[in-house]
N, C-alpha and C positions, 0 to 999 in steps of 0.2 A: 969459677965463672967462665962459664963458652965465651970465644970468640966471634964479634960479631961480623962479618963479610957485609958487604956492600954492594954483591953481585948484579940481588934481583933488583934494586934502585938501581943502578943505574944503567942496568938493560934495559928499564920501563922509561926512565928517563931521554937515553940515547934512542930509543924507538918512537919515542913522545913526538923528539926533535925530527928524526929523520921522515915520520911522516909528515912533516911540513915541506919536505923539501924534493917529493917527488916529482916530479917533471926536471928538473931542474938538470946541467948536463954535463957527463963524467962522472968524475970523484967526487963532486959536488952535492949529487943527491946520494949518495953509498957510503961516503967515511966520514965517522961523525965531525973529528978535523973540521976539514974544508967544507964539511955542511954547512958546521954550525957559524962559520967566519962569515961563510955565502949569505947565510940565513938573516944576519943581524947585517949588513949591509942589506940585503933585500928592505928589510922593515926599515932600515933607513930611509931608502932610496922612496915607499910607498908612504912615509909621514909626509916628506916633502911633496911629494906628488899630491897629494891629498890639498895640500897650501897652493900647488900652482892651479888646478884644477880649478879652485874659486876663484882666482886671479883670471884665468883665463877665462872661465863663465859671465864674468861682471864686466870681461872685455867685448865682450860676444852682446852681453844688452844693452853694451853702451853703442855699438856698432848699429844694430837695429832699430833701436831708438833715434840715431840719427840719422838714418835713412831717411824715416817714417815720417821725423821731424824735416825734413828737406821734403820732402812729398808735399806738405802743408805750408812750405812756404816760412821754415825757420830752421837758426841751426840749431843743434843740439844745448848749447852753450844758453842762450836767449829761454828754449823751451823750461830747459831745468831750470833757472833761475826766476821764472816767470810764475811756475808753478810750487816752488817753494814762497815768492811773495801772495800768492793767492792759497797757501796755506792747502795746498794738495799733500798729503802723505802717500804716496805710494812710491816702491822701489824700485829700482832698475829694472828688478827680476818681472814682474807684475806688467809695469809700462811697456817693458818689449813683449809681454804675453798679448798683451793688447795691442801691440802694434803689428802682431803678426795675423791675429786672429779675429782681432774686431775694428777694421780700417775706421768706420764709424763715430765708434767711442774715441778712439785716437784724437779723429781729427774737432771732438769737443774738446777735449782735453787739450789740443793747441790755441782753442779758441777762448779757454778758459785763460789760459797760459799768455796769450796777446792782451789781453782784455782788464 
C-alpha cells in the first residue's frame, strides 16, 4: 500500500487561512504561525464587537428619543412608561426613527403617552 502525504491539504488549507489574513501587517498576513494566532483573535475581537455594536445602537435611540422627549415637554423616563401603560408597542429602534424623521408623529405619541 502507497504512502499517503498530506502535502496538497494542507497547502489548500494553509492558503484557505492565509487568504483571510491579507491586509493584515508583517508576519501576520505571510506565515501561517502568526496568521492563524492573529486570525482567531481577529474573529474574537469581531464577535465582541458585533455585541457592543447593539449596545451602543440601543444607547444612541435611547439618546434621541430623549431629546425629542424633552422637545415635548417630558423626560425620557415618564415617556416610556406612559406609553407602555397606554399599551404602545414599538421599540427604541422605530421611536427614535420617528423622532428624527417625523417630528409630528412624535409629538402624538407624547401626547398619547401624557394622556
Amino acid at each position: 500500500m502507497t504512502r499517503i502525504k498530506r502535502g496538497i491539504q494542507v497547502k489548500k488549507r494553509h492558503k484557505r487561512l492565509l487568504k483571510k489574513t491579507q491586509g493584515f501587517w508583517g508576519q501576520r498576513k505571510n506565515i501561517f504561525r502568526r496568521a492563524k494566532e492573529t486570525l482567531l483573535r481577529a474573529w474574537a475581537f469581531a464577535f465582541r464587537g458585533r455585541k457592543l455594536k447593539k449596545r451602543d445602537m440601543r444607547g444612541l435611540f435611547i439618546t434621541r428619543i430623549g431629546a425629542a422627549a424633552k422637545q415635548n415637554g417630558m423626560s425620557y423616563s415618564t415617556f416610556i412608561s406612559g406609553l407602555k401603560k397606554a399599551d404602545v408597542k414599538l421599540n427604541r429602534k422605530m421611536l427614535s426613527q420617528i423622532a428624527v424623521y417625523d417630528q409630528k408623529a412624535f409629538a402624538t405619541l407624547t401626547e398619547i403617552a401624557r394622556g
